[in-house]
C-alpha positions in Angstrom: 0.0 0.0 0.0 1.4 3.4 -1.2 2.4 5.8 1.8 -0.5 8.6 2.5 1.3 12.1 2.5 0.7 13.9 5.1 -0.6 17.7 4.8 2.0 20.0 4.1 0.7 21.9 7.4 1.6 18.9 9.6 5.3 18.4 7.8 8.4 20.3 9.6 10.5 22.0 7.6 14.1 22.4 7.5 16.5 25.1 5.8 20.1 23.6 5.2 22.6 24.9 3.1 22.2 23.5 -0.9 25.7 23.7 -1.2 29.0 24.0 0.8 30.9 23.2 3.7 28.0 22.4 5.8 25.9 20.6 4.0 27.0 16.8 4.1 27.2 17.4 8.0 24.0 18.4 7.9 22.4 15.2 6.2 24.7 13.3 8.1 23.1 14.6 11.1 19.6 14.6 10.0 20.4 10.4 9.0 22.0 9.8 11.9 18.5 11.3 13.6 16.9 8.2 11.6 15.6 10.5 8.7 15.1 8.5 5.8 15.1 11.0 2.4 15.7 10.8 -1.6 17.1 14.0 -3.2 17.3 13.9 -6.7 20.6 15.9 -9.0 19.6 20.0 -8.3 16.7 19.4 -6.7 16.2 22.2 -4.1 13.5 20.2 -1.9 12.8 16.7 -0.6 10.7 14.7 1.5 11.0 13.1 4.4 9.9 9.2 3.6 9.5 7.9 7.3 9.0 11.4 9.3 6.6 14.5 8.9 9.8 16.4 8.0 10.5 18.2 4.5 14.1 19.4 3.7 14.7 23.1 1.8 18.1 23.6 0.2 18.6 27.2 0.0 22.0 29.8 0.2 23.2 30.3 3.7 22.8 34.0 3.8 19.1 33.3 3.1 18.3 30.5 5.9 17.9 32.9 9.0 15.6 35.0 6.6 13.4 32.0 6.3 13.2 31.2 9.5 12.5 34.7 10.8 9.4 34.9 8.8 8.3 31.5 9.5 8.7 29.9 6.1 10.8 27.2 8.3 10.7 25.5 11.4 14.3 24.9 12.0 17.5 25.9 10.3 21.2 24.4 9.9 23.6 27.4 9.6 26.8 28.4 10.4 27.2 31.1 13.5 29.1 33.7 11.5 25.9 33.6 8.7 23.5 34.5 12.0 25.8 36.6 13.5 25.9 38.7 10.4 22.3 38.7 9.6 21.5 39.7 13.8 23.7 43.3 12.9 21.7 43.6 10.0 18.7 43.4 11.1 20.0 45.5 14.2 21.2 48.2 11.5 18.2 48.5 10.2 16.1 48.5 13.2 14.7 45.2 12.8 14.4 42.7 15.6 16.1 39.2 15.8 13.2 37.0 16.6 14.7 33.7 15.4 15.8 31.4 18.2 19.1 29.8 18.4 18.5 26.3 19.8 21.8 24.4 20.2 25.4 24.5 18.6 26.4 21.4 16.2 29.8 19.8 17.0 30.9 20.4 13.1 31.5 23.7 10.5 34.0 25.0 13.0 36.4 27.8 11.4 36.7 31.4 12.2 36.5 34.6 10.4 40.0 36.2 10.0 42.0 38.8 8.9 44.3 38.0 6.3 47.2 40.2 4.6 49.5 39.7 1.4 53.2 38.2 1.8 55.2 41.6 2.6 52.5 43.4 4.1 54.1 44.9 7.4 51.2 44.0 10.2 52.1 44.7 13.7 48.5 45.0 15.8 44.9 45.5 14.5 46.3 49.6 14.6 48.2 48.5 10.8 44.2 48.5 9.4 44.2 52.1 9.9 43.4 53.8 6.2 43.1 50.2 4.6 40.8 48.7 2.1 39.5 45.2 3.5 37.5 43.1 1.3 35.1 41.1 3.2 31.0 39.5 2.7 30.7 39.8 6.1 30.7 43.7 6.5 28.8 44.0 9.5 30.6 41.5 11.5 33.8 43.5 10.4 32.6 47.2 10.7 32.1 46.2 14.7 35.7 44.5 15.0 37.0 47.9 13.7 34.6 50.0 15.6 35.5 48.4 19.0 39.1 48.9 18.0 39.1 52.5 17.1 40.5 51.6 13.4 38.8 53.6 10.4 39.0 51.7 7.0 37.3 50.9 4.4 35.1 48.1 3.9 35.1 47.0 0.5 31.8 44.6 0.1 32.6 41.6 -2.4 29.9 38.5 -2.4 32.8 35.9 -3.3 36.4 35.0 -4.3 37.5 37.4 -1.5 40.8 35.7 -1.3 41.8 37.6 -5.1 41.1 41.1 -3.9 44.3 42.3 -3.2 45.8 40.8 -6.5 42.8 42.4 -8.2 43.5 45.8 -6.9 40.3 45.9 -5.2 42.0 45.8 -1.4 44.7 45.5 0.6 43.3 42.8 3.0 40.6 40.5 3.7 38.4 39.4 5.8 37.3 35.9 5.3 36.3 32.2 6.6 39.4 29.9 7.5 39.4 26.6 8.4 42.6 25.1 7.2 44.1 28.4 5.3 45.1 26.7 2.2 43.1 28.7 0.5 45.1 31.8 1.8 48.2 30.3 1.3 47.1 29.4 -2.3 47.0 33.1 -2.8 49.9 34.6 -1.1 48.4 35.5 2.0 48.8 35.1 5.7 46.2 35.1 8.9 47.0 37.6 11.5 43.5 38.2 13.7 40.6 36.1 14.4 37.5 38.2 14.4 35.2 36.1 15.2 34.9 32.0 15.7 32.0 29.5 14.1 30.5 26.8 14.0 26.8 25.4 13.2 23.7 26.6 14.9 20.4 25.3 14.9 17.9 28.0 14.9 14.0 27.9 15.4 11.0 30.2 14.0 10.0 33.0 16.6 6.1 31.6 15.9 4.9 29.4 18.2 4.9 25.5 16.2 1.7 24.2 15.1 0.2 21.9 18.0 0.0 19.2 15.3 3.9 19.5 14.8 5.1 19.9 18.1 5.5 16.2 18.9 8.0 15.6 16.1 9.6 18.9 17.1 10.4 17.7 20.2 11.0 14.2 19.3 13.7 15.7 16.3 15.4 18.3 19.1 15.9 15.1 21.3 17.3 12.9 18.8 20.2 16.1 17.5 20.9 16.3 21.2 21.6 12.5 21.6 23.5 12.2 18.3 25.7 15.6 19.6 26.3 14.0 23.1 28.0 11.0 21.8 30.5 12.3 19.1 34.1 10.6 19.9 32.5 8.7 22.2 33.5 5.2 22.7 31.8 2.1 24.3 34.6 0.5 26.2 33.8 -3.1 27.9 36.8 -5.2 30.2 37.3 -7.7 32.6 39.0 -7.1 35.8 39.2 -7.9 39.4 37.0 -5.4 41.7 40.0 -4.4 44.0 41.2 -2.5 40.4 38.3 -0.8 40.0 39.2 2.4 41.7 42.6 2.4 39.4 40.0 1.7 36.5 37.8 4.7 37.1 40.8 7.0 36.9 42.0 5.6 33.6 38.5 5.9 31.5 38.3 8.8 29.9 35.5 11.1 30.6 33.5 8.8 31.8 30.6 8.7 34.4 30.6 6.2 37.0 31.1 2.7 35.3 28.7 -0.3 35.3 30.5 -3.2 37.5 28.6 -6.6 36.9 29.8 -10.0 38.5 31.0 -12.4 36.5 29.4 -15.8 37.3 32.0 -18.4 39.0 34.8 -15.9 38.4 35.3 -14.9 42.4 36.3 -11.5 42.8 36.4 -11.0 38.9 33.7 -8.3 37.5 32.9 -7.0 34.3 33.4 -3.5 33.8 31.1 -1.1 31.2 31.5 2.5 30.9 30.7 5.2 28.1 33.9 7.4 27.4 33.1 10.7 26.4 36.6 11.3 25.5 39.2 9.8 22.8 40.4 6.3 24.1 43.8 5.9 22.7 46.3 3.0 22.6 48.0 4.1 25.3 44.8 4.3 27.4 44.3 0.7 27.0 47.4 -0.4 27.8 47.7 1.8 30.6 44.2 -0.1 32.1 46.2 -3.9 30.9 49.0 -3.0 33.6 46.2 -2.2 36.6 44.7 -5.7 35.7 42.1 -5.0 33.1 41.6 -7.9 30.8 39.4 -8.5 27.5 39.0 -5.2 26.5 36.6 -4.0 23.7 35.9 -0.2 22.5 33.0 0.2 20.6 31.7 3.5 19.2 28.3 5.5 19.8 26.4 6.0 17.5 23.6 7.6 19.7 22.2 8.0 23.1 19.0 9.3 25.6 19.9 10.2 28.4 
C-alpha cells in the first residue's frame, strides 16, 4: 500500500545549506536522527519518507531570513551567517526573533584577517586607512569599531581571497578553516575576528500543536547524536579491587557499570561510556592495573 502524504501543514521544515561546507554534515546529522530522504541531482526540496519532516536547500545567507518569517521551522547554519544577519537586522532596526537552539559539533572555522606576503602587520592599529575586502561587513565594521580603526570596507559576495591581487583591497576578511586557500593566494592570517561553528535556529512563531511532537522528538534525537560524538563504548574484565585504578583511567567517563561475572570470584565485568578519545595508550595503561578483554566500541547515539 502506497504511503499517504501527510498535509504539508503537519510536515516540519528544514533550511540547510544547498551547497557547501556544511551541507554533508547536515544530512549526516539529520540520517544519523533516523531521517530517511531521496534527493534527486539540483533538486532544491525533498521529503521526508519515514518522518513528517520536509528538507529546503537554499544559500546560507538566506536560511535565518526564512526562519524569521516563519517559512521554516528549524535551520542548519553556520554562527558567522547569523551573527551577520542579527547586525543587519539590528542596523536596520529590525528585531532578531529567530531562536538559536543548540550548537552542532561540526563547520568549526573562524572569520579572520588576512594580509598579502610583505604586508608589514604589527597589531589590529596597521588597518588604519586600509581597504578590506570582506561579505561579512557588519561582523567586520564592529571589529573595527570596537578597536578605534577607520578603514574601508570594501563589500565583495565571493572569491575574496583575489582582492588584493585584483587591486580591489589590501586585505581580507574571510572564513578559515585550514588556510590553504590563503596560502594558495599569497596571503597570511593575522586576527581572528570572530569564531563559528553550526547553529540550529527555530521560528519566533509558536509551532503548530500538530507539529510539536516531532519537534520535540527531532530536538531530542540532535541532542543524543551531539552527546556522543568521539565517544567510545569500552567493555573489560577485571578484578573489583582494580576498580578504583579503572575509574581513573577511563576517559570522561561517568561512573562505570560493575557486573559479577558468574564463577569468576572476585572478577567483574566493567562497562563505561567514554566521552573522551580512548587511545592505545589508554588501554594499555588499564592492561597494567589488571584489566583484561578489553573491547571499545563506538556510539552512534544515546538518551539520556
Amino acid at each position: 500500500m502506497p504511503e499517504v502524504m501527510q498535509p504539508v501543514a503537519m510536515r516540519l521544515k528544514i533550511a540547510i545549506q544547498k551547497s557547501g561546507r556544511l551541507t554533508d554534515h547536515s544530512l549526516d546529522l539529520l540520517t544519523r536522527c533516523g531521517l530517511k530522504y531521496s534527493r534527486g541531482k539540483d533538486q532544491l526540496m525533498c521529503y521526508g519518507e519515514n518522518m513528517p519532516l520536509d528538507l529546503l536547500f537554499v544559500r546560507d545567507d538566506d536560511i535565518p531570513d526564512l526562519v524569521q518569517e516563519d517559512v521554516c521551522d528549524l535551520g542548519l547554519v553556520g554562527l558567522n551567517v547569523i551573527e551577520e544577519k542579527r547586525l543587519a537586522f539590528k542596523a536596520r532596526g529590525v528585531s532578531t526573533l529567530f531562536e538559536q537552539v543548540q550548537t552542532l559539533d561540526f563547520g568549526r572555522c573562524r572569520l579572520g584577517l588576512a594580509v598579502p606576503d610583505g604586508f608589514k602587520y604589527e597589531s589590529a592599529q596597521s588597518l588604519n586607512g586600509r581597504r578590506i575586502a570582506t561579505t561579512y561587513p557588519n561582523i567586520l565594521n564592529r571589529f573595527l569599531n570596537e578597536r578605534g580603526i577607520r578603514a574601508e570596507v570594501v563589500v565583495l559576495s565571493g572569491a575574496v581571497e583575489i582582492a588584493p591581487r585584483l587591486g580591489r583591497a589590501d586585505v581580507v576578511c574571510d572564513l578559515i578553516s585550514t588556510g590553504s586557500t590563503l596560502a594558495a593566494n599569497h596571503l597570511r592570517e593575522v586576527e581572528t575576528v570572530m569564531e563559528s561553528q553550526a547553529v540550529l535556529i527555530r521560528t519566533p512563531v509558536p509551532i503548530a500543536p500538530e507539529k510539536q511532537d516531532w519537534t520535540r522528538r527531532l530536538l531530542m534525537r540532535i541532542d543524543g547524536v551531539e552527546q556522543v560524538k568521539g565517544s567510545k563504548y569500552i567493555m573489560l574484565h577485571a578484578p573489583r579491587s582494580a576498580l578504583p585504578a579503572i575509574a581513573q583511567l577511563l576517559p570522561g567517563s561517568e561512573a562505570p557499570t560493575v557486573i559479577p561475572l558468574e564463577g569468576r570470584g572476585d572478577r567483574v565485568a566493567v562497562h563505561a561510556v567514554c566521552r573522551e578519545n580512548v587511545f592505545w595508550e589508554t588501554l594499555e595503561k588499564l592492561k597494567a592495573v589488571g584489566a583484561s578483554s578489553v573491547l571499545v566500541l563506538p556510539v552512534e547515539k544515546m538518551l539520556a
